[in-house]
C-alpha positions as CSV (number, residue, x, y, z in Angstrom):
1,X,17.2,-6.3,272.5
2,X,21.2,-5.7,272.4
3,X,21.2,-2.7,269.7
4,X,25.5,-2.9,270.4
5,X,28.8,-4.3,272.2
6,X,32.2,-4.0,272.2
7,X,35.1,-4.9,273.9
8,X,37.6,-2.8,276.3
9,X,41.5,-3.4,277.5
10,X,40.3,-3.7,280.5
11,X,38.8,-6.8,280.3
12,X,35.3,-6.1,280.1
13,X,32.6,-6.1,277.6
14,X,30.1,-2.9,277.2
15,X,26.5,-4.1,276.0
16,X,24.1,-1.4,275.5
17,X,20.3,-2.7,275.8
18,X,17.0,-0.1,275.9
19,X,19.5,2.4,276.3
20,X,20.9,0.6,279.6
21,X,24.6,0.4,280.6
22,X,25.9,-3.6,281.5
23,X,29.3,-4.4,282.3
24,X,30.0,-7.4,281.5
25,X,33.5,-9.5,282.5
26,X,34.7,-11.1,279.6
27,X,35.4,-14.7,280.3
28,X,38.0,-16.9,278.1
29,X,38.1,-20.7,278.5
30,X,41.2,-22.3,278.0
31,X,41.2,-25.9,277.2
32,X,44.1,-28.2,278.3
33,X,44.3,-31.4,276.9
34,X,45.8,-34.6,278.3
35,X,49.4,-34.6,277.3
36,X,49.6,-30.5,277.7
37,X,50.3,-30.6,281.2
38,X,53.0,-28.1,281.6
39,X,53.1,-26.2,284.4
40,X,55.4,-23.9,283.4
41,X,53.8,-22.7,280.5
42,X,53.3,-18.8,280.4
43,X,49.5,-19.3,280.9
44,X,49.7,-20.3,284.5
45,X,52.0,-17.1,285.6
46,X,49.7,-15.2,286.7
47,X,45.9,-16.5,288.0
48,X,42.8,-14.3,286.6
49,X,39.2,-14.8,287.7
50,X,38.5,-14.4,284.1
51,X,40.4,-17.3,282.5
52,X,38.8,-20.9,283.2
53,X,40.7,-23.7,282.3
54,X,38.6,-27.3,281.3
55,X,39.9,-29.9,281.3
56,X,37.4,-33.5,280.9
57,X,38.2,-37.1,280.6
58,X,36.2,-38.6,277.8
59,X,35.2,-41.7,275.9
60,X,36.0,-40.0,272.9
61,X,40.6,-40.5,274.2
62,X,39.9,-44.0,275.5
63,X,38.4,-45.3,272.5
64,X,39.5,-44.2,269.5
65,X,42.3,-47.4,269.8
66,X,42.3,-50.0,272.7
67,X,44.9,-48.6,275.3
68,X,46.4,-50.3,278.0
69,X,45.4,-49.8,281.6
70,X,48.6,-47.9,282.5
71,X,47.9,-45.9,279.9
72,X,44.4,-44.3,280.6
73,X,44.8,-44.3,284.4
74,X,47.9,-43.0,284.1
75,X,46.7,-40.1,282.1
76,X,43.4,-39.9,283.9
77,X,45.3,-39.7,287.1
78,X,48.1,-37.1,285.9
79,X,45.5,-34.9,284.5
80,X,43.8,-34.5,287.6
81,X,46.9,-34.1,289.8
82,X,47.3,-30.8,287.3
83,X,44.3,-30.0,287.7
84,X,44.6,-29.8,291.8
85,X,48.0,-28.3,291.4
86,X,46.1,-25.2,289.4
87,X,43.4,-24.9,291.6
88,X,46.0,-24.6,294.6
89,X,48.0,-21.9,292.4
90,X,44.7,-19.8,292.5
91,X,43.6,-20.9,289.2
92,X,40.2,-21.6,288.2
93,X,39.3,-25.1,286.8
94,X,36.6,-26.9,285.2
95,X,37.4,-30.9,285.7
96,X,34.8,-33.4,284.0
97,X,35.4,-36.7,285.4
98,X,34.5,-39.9,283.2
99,X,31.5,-40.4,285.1
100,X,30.5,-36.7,285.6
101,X,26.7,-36.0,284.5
102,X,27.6,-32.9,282.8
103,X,30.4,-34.9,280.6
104,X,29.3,-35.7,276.7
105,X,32.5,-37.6,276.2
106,X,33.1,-35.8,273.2
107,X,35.3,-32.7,273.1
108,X,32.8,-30.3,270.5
109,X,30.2,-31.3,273.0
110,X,31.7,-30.6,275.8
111,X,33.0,-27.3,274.9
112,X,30.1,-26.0,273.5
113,X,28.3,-26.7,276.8
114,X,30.8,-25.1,278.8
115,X,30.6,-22.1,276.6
116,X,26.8,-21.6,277.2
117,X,27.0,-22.6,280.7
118,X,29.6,-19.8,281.9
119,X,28.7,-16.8,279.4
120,X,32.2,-17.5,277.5
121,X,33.2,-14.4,275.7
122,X,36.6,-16.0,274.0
123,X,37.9,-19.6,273.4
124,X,41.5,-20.5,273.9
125,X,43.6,-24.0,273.3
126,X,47.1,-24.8,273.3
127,X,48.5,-26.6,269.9
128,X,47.1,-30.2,269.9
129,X,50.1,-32.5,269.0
130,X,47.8,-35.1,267.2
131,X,46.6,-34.6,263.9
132,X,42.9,-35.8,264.9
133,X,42.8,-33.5,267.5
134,X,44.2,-30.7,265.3
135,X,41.7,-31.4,263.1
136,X,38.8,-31.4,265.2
137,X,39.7,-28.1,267.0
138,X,39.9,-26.1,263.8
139,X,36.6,-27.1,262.5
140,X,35.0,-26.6,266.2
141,X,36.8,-22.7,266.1
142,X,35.4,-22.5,262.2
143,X,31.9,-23.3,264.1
144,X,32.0,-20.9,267.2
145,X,30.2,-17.4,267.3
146,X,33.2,-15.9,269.2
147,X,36.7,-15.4,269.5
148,X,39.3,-18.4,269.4
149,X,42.7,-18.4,269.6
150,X,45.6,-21.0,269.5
151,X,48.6,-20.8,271.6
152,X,52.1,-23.2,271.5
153,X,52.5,-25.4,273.8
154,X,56.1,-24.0,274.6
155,X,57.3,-27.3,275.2
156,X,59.5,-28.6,271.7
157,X,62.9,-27.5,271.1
158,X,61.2,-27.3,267.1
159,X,58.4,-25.5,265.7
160,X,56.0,-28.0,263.7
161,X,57.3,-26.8,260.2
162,X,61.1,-26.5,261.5
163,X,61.6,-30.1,260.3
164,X,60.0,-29.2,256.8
165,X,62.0,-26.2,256.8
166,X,65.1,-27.6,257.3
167,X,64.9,-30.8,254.6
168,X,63.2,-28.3,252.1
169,X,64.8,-29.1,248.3
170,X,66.7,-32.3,249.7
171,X,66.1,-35.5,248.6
172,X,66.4,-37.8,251.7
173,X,65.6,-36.1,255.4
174,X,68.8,-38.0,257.4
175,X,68.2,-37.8,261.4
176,X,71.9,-37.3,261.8
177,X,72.2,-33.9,259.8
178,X,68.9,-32.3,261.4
179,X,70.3,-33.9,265.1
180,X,73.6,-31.6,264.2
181,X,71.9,-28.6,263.1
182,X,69.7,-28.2,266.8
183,X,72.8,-29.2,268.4
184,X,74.4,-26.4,266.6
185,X,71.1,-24.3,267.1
186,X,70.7,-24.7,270.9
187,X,74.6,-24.9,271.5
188,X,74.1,-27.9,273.3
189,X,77.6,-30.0,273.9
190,X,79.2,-28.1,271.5
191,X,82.9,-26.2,271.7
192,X,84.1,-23.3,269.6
193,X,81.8,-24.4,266.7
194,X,82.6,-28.3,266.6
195,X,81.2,-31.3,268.7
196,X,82.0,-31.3,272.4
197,X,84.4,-34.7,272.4
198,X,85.3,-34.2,268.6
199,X,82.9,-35.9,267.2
200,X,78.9,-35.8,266.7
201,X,77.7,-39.3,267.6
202,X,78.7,-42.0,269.6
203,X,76.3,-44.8,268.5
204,X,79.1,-47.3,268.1
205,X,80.0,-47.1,271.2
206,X,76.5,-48.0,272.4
207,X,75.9,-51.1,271.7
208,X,77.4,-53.5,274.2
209,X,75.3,-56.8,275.6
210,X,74.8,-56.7,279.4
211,X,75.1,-59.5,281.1
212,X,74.7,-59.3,284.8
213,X,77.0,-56.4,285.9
214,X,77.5,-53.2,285.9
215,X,75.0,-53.4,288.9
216,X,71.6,-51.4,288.2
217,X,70.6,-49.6,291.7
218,X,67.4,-50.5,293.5
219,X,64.8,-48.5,290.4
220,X,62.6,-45.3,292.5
221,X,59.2,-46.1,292.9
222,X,56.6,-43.5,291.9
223,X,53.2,-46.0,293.8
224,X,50.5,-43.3,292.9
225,X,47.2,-45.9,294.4
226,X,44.5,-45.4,291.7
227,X,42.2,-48.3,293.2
228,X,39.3,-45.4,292.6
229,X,40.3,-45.1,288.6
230,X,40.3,-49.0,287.7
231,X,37.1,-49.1,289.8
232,X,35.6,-45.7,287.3
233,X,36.9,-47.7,284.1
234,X,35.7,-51.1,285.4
235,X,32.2,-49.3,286.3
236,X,31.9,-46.9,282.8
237,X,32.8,-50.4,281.0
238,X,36.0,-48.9,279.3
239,X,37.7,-51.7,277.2
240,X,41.6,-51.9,277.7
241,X,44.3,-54.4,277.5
242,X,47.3,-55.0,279.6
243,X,47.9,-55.3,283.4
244,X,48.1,-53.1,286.7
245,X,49.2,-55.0,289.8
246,X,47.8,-54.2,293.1
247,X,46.4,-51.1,292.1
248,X,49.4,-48.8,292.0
249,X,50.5,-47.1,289.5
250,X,54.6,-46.6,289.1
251,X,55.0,-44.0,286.2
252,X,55.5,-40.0,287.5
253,X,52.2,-37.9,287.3
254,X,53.2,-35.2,288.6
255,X,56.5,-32.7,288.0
256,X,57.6,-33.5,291.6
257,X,58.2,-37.5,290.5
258,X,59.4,-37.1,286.9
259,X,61.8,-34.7,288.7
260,X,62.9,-37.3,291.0
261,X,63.4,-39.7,288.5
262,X,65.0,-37.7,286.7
263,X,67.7,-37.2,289.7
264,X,67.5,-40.6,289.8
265,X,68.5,-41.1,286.4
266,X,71.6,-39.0,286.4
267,X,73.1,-39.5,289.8
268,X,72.9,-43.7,289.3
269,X,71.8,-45.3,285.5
270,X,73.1,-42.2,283.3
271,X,76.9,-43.2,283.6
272,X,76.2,-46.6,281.7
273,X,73.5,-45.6,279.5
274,X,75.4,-44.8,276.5
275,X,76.7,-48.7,276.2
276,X,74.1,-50.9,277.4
277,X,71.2,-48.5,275.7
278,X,70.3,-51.2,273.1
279,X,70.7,-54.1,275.8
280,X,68.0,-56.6,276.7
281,X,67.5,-59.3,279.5
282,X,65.0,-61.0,280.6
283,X,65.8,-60.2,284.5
284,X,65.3,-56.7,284.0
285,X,62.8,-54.4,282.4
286,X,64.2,-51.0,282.5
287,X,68.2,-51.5,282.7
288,X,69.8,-48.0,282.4
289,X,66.2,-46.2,280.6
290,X,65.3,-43.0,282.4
291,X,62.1,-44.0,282.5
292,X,60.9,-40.6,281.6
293,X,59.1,-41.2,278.5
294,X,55.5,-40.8,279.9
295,X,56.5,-37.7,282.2
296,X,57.5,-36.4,279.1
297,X,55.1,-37.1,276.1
298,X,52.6,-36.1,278.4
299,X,55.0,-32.3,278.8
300,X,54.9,-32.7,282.8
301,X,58.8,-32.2,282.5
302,X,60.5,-30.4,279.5
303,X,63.1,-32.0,276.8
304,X,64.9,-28.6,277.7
305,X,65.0,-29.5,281.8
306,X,66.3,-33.0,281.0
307,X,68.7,-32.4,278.9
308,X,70.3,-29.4,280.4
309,X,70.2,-32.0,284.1
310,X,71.9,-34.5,282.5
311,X,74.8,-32.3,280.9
312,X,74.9,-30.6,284.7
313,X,75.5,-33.8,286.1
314,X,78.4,-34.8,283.9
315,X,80.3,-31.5,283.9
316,X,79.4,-31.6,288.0
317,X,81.0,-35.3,288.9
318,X,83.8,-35.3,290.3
319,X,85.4,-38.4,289.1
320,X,85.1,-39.3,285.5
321,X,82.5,-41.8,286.2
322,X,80.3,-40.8,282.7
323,X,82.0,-40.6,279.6
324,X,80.9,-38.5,276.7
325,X,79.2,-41.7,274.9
326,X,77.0,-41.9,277.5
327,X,75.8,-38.4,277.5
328,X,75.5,-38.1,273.6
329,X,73.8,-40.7,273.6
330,X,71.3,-40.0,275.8
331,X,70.9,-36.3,274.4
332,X,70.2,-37.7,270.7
333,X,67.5,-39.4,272.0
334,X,66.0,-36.4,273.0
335,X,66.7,-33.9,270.8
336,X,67.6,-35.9,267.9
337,X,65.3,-38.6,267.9
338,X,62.3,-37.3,269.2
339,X,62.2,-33.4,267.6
340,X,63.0,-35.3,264.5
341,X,60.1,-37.7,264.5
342,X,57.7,-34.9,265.7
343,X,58.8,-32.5,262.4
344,X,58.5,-35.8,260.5
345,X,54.7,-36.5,261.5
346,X,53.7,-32.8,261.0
347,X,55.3,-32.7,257.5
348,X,53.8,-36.2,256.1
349,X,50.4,-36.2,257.9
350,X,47.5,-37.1,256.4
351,X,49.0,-38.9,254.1
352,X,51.3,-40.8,256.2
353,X,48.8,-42.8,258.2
354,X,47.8,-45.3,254.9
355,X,51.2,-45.5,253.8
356,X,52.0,-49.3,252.7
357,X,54.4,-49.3,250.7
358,X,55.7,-52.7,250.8
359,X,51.7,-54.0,250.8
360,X,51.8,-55.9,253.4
361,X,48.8,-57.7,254.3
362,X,48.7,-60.0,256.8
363,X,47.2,-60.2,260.2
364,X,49.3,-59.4,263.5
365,X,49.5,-62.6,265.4
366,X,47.1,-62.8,268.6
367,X,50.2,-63.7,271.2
368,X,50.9,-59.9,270.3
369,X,48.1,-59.4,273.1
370,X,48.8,-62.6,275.2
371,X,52.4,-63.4,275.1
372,X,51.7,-66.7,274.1
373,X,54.6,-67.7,272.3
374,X,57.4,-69.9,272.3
375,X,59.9,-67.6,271.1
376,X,61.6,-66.4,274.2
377,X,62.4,-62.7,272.7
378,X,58.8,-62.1,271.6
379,X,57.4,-63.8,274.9
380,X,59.2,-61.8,277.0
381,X,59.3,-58.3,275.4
382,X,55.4,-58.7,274.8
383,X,54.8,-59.6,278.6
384,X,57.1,-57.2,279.2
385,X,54.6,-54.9,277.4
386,X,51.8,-56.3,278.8
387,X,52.8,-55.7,282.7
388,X,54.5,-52.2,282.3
389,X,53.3,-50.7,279.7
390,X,56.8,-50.1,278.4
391,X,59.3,-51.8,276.1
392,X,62.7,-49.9,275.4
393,X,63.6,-48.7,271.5
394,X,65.4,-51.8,270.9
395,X,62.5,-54.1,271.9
396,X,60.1,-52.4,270.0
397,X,62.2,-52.0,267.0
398,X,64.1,-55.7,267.2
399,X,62.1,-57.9,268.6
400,X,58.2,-56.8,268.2
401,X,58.4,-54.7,265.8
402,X,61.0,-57.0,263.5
403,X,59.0,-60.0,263.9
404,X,55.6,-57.6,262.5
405,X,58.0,-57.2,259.8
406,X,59.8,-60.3,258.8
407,X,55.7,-61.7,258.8
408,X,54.4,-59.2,256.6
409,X,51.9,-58.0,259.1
410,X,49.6,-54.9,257.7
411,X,50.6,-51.4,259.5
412,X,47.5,-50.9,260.4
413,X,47.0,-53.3,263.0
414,X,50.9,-52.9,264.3
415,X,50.2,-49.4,264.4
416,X,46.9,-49.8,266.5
417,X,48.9,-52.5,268.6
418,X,51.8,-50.0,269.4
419,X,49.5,-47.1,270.0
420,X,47.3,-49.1,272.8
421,X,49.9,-50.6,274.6
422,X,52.7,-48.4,275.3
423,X,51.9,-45.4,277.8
424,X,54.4,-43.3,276.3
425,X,52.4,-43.7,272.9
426,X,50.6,-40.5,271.1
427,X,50.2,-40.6,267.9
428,X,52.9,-38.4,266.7
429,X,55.7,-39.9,268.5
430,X,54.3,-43.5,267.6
431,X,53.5,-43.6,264.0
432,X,56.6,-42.2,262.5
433,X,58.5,-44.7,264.7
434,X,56.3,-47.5,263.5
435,X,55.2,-46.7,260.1
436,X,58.0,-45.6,259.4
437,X,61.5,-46.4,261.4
438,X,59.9,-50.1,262.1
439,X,57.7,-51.5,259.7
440,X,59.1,-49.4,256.5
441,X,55.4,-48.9,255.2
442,X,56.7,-44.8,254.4
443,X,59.2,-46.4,251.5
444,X,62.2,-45.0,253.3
445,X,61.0,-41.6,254.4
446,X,62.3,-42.2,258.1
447,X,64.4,-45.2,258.2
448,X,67.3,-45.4,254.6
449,X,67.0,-49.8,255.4
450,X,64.3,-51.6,256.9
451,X,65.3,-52.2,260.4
452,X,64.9,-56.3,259.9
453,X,67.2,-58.8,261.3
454,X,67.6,-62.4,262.3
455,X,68.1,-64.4,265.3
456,X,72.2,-63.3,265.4
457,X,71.4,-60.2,266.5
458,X,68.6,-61.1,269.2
459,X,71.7,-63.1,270.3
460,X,74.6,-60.5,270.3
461,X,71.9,-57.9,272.5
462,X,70.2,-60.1,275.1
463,X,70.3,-63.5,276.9
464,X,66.8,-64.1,275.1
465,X,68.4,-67.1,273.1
466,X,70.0,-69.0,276.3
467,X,67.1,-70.2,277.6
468,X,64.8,-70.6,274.3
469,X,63.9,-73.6,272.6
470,X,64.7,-72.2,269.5
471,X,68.7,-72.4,268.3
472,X,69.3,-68.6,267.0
473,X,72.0,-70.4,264.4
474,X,69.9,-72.7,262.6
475,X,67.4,-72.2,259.6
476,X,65.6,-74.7,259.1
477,X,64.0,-77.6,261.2
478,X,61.6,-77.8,263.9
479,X,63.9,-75.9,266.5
480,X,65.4,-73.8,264.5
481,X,64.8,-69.6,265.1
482,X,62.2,-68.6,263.5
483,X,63.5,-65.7,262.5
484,X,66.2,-66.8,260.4
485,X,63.6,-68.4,258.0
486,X,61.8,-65.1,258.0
487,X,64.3,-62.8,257.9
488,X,65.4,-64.7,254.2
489,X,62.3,-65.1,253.2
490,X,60.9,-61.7,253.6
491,X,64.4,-60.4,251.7
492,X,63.4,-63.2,249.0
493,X,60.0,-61.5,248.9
494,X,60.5,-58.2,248.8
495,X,64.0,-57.6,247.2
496,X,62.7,-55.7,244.1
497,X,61.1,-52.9,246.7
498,X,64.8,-52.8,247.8
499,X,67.1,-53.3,244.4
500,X,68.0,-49.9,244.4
501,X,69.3,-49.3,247.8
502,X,72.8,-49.7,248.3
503,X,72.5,-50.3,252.2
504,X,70.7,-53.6,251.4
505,X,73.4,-54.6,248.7
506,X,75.0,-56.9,250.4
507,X,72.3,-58.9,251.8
508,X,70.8,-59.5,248.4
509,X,74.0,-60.4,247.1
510,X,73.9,-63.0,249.8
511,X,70.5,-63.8,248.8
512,X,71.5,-64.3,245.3
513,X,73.8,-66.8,245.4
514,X,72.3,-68.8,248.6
515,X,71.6,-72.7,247.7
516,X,68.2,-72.6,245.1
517,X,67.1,-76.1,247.4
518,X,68.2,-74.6,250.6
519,X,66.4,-71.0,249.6
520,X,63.4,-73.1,249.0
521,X,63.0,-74.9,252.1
522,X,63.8,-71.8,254.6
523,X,60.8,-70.1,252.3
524,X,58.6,-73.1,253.1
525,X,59.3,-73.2,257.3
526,X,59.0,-69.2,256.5
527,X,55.1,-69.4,255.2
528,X,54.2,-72.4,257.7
529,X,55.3,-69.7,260.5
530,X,52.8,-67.1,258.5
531,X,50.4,-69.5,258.6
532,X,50.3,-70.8,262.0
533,X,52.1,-68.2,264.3
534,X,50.3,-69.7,267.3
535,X,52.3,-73.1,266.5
536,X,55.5,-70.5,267.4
């Protein structure tokens, strides 16, 4: 019987039984979780026999939403490469493929099986970046009979309150002013206290149409073969949606590709990706995106490494090949954008995730999973979707995400629809975007106008309209867009949600004094598309 224990700085554990001396290594599991694969973070400095690190693919990630194929084999596959590059750093890992007889596919399960199994003396986990996940490791700590601590994932410029922080006693919580603050912050482009090119945002200089030229250079290939993954998903019966042509993968798994497309990225797209970074064509699928998104939702590359390579490149080039407007804009993305979404999800969750504020209710159209449409935009940016597992902001906010809109489709399902098919997708990045920025379920809490629009702008961005069957200029009729019928109709709808904001003014004003018979027939093509959105 153990009559006493206690712990030393040494590393060891003293347990006293009938009066007999045991030594006792204390052992501390670290748990990494899919999209904590940083390799620089302080835990991996130094290897210690006494720190395991488990790490387990489970059923519990691939089905709490139906992902696309990219998406689990690409984190499947990232997830192990990490795990190999530990083990060859002297690390000690615990890897639980899919199919492994040991795995519970649940992550309380698991743990608590690894615990027992290698005499665990102390529990350790970085900071989950999902709420579910946050969740579910605080209860399982509350549970444990020993020691558990949580660690940052030292990847975010922000904290997770930083965000709350900031906005704390203001009414509205604008990007642009929290953007200028961690520019300020993190002195990043700035001179002498002011905005390096005298002013803090170049966003109308970003948004020109491209239309065959500047040329985009030959895209790097990343062709990871993960034959052995869709044959594990196909063989444990794991549901997905999307497409993966001849079993190779093309997104980065490892730091050694997200750095090369990262070099990629600022030696040949990053000097035209300020004007054409709201662009789309039906020839091309990634134009002048970095293509990093995955590399870095996942942390396999930091916000702090790209950034700081892209601002290198430009002061480095010798001939003023990018402007400032290319750079800022780039940069916002990142440290704007994305921090500022993150801070958003951490101060509105739980809550957030139900928000429908303008009660919409209908069902997302099935084309959103088959392309099956004849509106050229949607066809093509859903395909799109469907083969790469990718779609750039505009896409997603313009054309998909506009048309879930303008149709009064419920969140719900557009948020379970953007979540599965995009490989860049976790939950924190993804619902603040769409619940919010997109579908303006939160009432304005991201977005100060619903991001809606009709056919004109499909046509002033892409080359979607040239070859539709659809006429972007007319609103009524049997080839008429159909987004010009919804786009007045869902203003018709919903303008008393919106009679208070002054950015929507002027469209209601239009509204107002549009023709009562014309009004009425534009609502009636609007409800037959609501109605029958596989006729479209």
């Amino acid at each position: 019987m153990i009559r006493m224990a206690h712990f030393k700085k040494n590393g060891c554990k003293k347990l006293y039984s009938n009066n007999q001396l045991k030594v006792i290594p204390m052992k501390t599991l670290r748990l990494i979780l899919g999209d904590q694969l940083n390799r620089n973070h302080s835990w991996f400095n130094t290897p210690d026999q006494n720190k395991l690190y488990f790490m387990a693919e489970m059923r519990q990630e691939t089905d709490y939403v139906t992902h696309h194929i990219q998406k689990i084999i690409g984190f499947f596959a990232a997830m192990r490469a990490f795990a190999e590059d530990l083990r060859e750093q002297g690390h000690e890992v615990i890897y639980l493929n899919l199919d492994h007889p040991d795995n519970t596919q649940d992550l309380q399960a698991n743990l608590l099986a690894q615990i027992k199994k290698h005499h665990i003396t102390q529990f350790e986990y970085l900071e989950p970046d999902e709420f579910r996940l946050d969740h579910q490791l605080k209860n399982i700590c509350k549970n444990l009979d020993l020691p558990s601590h949580c660690e940052d994932t030292e990847h975010f410029y922000t904290s997770k309150k930083e965000l709350e922080e900031f906005f704390q006693g203001k009414k509205q919580m604008i990007m642009e002013s929290f953007y200028r603050s961690m520019r300020k912050k993190h002195q990043i482009l700035m001179l002498d206290g002011k905005p390096e090119g005298d002013q803090w945002n170049f966003d109308q200089d970003n948004r020109k149409k491209w239309k065959g030229s500047p040329d985009i250079p030959a895209i790097v290939h990343c062709n990871n073969e993960v034959g052995d993954l869709i044959k594990l998903l196909k063989k444990e019966g794991v549901n997905s949606i999307g497409n993966l042509q001849n079993e190779t993968l093309d997104w980065p798994i490892n730091l050694t590709q997200a750095e090369n497309l990262l070099d990629y990225f600022c030696e040949h797209l990053l000097e035209n990706f300020g004007n054409y970074q709201d662009a789309m064509h039906t020839q091309e699928h990634f134009l002048f995106h970095s293509r990093l998104s995955f590399a870095l939702n996942t942390k396999i590359i930091s916000p702090k490494r790209v950034i700081d390579k892209a601002i290198e490149t430009y002061r480095k080039q010798t001939s003023p090949k990018i402007s400032m407007n290319q750079l800022e804009g780039f940069v916002r993305q990142i440290l704007g954008w994305r921090e500022y979404m993150r801070g958003i999800y951490w101060k509105e969750m739980p809550t957030y995730k139900n928000l429908n504020r303008l009660e919409n209710q209908n069902a997302l159209p099935d084309f959103y999973w088959t392309a099956d449409t004849k509106m050229n935009c949607m066809h093509h940016a859903i395909k799109q979707s469907l083969d790469h597992a990718y779609a750039h902001h505009i896409q997603r906010l313009m054309i998909t995400g506009n048309y879930a809109l303008l149709t009064q489709s419920h969140p719900d399902q557009v948020d379970q629809w953007y979540l599965g098919i995009y490989i860049d997708a976790i939950e924190w990045v993804e619902l603040p975007n769409t619940r919010g920025m997109s579908q303006w379920a939160d009432g304005g809490i991201v977005a100060t106008k619903p991001y809606v629009s009709s056919g004109n702008y499909i046509q002033k961005m892409s080359n979607y309209c040239d070859s539709c069957q659809y006429n972007h200029k007319k609103k009524t009729g049997e080839d008429a867009c159909p987004f010009n019928s919804l786009y007045w109709n869902f203003l018709s709808e919903k303008q008393a949600h919106f009679s208070k904001n002054n950015r929507m003014a002027m469209m209601l004003s239009l509204l107002r004094k549009m023709d009562k018979n014309e009004l009425s027939d534009i609502k009636k093509r609007a409800q037959h598309i609501m109605a029958n959105p596989q006729l479209y």
